[in-house]
C-alpha positions as CSV (number, residue, x, y, z in Angstrom):
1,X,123.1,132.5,113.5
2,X,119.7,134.1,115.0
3,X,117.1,131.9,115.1
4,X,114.3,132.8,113.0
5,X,110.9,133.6,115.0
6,X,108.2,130.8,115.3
7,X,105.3,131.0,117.7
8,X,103.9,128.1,117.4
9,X,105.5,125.2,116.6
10,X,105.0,121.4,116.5
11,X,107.5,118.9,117.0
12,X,107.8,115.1,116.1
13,X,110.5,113.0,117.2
14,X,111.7,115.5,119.7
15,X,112.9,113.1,122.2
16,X,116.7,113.4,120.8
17,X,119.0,113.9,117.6
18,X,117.8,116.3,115.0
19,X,114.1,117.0,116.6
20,X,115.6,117.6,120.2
21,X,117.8,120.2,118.6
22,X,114.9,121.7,116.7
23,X,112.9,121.8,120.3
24,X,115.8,123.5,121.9
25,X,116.1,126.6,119.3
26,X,112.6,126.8,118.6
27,X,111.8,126.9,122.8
28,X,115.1,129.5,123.1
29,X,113.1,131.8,120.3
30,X,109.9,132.2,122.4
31,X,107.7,129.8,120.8
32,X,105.5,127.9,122.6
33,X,106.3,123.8,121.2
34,X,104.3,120.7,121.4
35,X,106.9,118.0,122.2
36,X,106.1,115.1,120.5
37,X,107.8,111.8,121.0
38,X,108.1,108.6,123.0
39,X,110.5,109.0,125.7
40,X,109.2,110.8,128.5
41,X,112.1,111.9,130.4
42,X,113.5,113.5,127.2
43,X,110.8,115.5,126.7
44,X,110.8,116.4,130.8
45,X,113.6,118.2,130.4
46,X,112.6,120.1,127.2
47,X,109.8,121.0,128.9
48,X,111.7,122.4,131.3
49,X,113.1,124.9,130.1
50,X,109.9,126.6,129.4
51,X,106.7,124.6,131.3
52,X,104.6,127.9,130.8
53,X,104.9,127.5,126.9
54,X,105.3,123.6,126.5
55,X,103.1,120.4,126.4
56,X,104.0,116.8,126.4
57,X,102.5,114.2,123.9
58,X,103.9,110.7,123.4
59,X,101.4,109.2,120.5
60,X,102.5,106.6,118.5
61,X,102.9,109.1,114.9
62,X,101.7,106.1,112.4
63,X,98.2,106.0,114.9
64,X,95.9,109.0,113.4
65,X,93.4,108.7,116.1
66,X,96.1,109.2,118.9
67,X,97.8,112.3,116.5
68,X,93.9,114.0,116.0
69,X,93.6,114.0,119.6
70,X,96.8,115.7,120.0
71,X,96.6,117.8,117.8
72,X,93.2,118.6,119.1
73,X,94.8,119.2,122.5
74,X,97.6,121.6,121.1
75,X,94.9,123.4,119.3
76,X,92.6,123.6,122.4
77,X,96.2,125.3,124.2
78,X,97.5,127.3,122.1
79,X,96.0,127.7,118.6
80,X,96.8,126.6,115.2
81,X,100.9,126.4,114.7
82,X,102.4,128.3,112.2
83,X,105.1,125.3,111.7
84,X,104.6,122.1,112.3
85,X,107.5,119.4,112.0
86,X,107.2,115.5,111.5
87,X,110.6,114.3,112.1
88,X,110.0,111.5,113.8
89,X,111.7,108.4,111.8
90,X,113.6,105.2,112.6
91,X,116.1,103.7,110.6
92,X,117.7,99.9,109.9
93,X,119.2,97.6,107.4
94,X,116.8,95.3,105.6
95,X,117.0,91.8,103.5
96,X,114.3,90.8,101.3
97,X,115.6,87.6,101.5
98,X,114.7,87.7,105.3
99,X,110.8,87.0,105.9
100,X,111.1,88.6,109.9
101,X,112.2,91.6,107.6
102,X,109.0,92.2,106.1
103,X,107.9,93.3,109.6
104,X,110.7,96.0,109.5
105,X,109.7,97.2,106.4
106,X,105.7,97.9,107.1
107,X,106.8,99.5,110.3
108,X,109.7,101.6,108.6
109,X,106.5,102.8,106.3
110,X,104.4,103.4,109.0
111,X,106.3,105.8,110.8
112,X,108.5,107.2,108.0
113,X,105.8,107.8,105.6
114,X,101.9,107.5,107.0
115,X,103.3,109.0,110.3
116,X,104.2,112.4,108.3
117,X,100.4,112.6,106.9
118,X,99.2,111.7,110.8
119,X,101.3,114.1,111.9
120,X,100.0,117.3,109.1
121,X,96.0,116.2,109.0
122,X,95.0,117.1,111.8
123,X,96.5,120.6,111.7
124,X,95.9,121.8,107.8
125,X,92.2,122.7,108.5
126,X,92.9,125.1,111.3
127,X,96.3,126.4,109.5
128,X,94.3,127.0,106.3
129,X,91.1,128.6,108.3
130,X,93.7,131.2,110.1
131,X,94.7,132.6,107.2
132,X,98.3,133.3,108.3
133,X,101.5,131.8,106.7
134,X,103.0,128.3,107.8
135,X,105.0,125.9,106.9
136,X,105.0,121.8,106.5
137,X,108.0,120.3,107.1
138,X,109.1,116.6,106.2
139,X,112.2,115.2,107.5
140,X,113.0,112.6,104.2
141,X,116.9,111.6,103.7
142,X,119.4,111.7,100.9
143,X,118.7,108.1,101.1
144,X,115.1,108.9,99.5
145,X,117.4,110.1,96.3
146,X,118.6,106.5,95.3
147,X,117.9,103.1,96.8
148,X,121.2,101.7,98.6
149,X,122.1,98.1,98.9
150,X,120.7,96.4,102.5
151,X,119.1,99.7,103.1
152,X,115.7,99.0,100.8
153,X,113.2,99.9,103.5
154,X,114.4,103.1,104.6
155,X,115.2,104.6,101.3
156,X,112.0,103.6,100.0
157,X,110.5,105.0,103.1
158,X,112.0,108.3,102.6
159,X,111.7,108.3,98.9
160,X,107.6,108.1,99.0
161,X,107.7,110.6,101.5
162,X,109.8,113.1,99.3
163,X,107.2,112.5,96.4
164,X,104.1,112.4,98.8
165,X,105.8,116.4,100.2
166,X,106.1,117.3,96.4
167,X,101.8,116.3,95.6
168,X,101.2,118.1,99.1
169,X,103.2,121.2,98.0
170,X,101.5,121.5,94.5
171,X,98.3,121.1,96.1
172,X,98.9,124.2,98.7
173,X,100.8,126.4,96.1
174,X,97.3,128.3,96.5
175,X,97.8,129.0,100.1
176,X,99.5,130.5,102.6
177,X,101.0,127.2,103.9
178,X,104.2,126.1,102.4
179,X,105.7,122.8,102.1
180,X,109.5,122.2,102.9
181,X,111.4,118.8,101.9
182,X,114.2,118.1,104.4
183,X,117.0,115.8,103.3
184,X,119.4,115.1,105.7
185,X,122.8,113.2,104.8
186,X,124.6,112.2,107.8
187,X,123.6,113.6,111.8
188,X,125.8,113.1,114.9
189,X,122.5,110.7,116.0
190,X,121.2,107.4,117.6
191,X,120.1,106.6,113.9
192,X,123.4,107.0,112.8
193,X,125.9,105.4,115.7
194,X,126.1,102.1,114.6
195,X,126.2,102.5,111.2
196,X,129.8,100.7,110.1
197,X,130.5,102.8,107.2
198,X,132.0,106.4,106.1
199,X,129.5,109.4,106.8
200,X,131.0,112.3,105.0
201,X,130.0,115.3,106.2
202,X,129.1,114.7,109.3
203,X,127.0,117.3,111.0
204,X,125.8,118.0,114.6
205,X,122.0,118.3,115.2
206,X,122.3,121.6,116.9
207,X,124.1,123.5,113.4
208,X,121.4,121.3,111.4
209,X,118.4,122.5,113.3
210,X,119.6,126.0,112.7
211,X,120.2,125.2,109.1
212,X,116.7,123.9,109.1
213,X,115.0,126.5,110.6
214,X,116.7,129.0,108.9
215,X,115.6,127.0,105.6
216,X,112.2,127.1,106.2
217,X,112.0,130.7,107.3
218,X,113.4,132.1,104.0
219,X,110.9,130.1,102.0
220,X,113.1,127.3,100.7
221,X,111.0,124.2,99.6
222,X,114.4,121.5,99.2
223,X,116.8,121.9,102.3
224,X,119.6,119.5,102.1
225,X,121.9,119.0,105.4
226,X,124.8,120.1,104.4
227,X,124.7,121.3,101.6
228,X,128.3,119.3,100.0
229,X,126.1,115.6,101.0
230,X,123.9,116.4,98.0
231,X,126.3,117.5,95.9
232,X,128.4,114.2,96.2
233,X,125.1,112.0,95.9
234,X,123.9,114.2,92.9
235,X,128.0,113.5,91.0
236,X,127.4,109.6,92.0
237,X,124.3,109.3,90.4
238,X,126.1,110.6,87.5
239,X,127.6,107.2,86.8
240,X,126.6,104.4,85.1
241,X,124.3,102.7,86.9
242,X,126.2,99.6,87.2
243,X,129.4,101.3,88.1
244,X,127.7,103.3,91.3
245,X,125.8,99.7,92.2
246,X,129.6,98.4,92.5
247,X,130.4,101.5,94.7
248,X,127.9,100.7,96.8
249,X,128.6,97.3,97.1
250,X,131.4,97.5,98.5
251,X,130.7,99.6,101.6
252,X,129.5,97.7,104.8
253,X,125.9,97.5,105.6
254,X,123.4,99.1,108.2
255,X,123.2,96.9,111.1
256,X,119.5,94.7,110.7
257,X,116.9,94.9,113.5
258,X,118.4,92.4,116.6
259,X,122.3,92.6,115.5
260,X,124.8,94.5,117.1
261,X,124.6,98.4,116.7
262,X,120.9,98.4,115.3
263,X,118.6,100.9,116.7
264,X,115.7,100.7,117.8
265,X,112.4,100.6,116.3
266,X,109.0,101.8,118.4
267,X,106.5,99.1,117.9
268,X,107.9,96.5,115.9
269,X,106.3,93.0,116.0
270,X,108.6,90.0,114.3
């Protein structure tokens, strides 16, 4: 699959999984790429393979302030993108019944949700002013389609980001900038490795990121990852409610912040 051509391109989360993929096939197609993300030597050797068309940024996404001055850097560089990606996004079980959980939760929010506007604002103005096409792209989750048991603050994080994409893409249907709703099911990633249940469908971020890309370049607004993920969550939600509760129940649950196989989540204070 040729990658489609991007010149200018913004990417959050790039330090691995889906966004270091996307930073690979976006850098191998000639565009120039802001890497954005939080572990330096990751981004080192993105930057490597192309110094003379990439920059290094490692803001925290869910700080605005840090993300306008960024963004004001990129800008200063290389111009307004004509794609900007916020991928960026952690992942963990979650029990209400836990109080040091509530801390999981407004930090799940912050960068799931608020860090996809942080990411967009400061770019829209100078996108819009250009004139040219270019797209908006939210990584949300099949997760965003249905809450799942122990997984409350993820899915809800990725479920107000699908409906905050869909009020941002009716409100630029007048433009030249499209909005494009990513909802991966299951990546070879960090966010998925200690997860103790089955994944069908299991994808590799490199054929995802061309998936994606490919997406967004021939103007689709919903891109699901792959394809057969949505079609199985779309036939569970089908059933009763009760019966796909029961379905759900049964399957183990994503490892909390602090046990065994949890990942990691930037910033959180317990």
């Amino acid at each position: 699959m040729t990658t489609p051509s991007f010149h200018n391109a913004v990417v959050t989360g790039a330090c691995g999984g889906l966004g270091q993929a996307l930073a690979r096939e976006l850098i191998a197609g000639g565009a120039r790429v802001a890497l954005v993300g939080l572990q330096r030597p990751a981004l080192e050797a993105l930057a490597a393979l192309a110094p003379e068309r990439c920059a290094i940024y490692q803001p925290d996404v869910s700080d605005a302030g840090a993300m306008q001055a960024m963004a004001a850097d990129w800008l200063g560089r290389a111009g307004a993108p004509d794609l900007v990606i916020a991928n960026a996004g952690v992942a963990g079980g979650f029990d209400t019944a836990q109080a040091g959980d509530l801390a999981v939760m407004r930090r799940m929010l912050e960068i799931n949700l608020l860090g996809v506007a942080t990411t967009f604002q400061p770019f829209m103005a100078p996108m819009r002013a250009g004139g040219r096409r270019g797209a908006l792209v939210g990584v949300a989750s099949v997760a965003g389609w249905r809450g799942m048991p122990g997984n409350g603050a993820y899915c809800a994080s990725k479920a107000g980001l699908i409906a905050y994409l869909q009020s941002l893409r009716a409100e630029l249907r007048p433009t030249a900038i499209t909005v494009h709703t990513v909802s991966p099911g299951y990546l070879r990633t960090a966010l998925t490795a200690g997860n103790r249940f089955a994944m069908p469908g299991l994808l590799e971020p490199d054929e995802a990121a061309r998936r994606l890309l490919a997406g967004v370049a021939g103007g689709t607004e919903h891109i699901v990852l792959p394809r057969r993920i949505g079609w199985l969550s779309r036939a569970l939600s089908l059933l009763p409610a009760r019966l796909h509760d029961r379905i759900l129940l049964g399957q183990p649950r994503k490892p909390r912040a602090g046990e065994p196989g949890a990942t990691d989540i930037p910033g959180l204070k317990k």
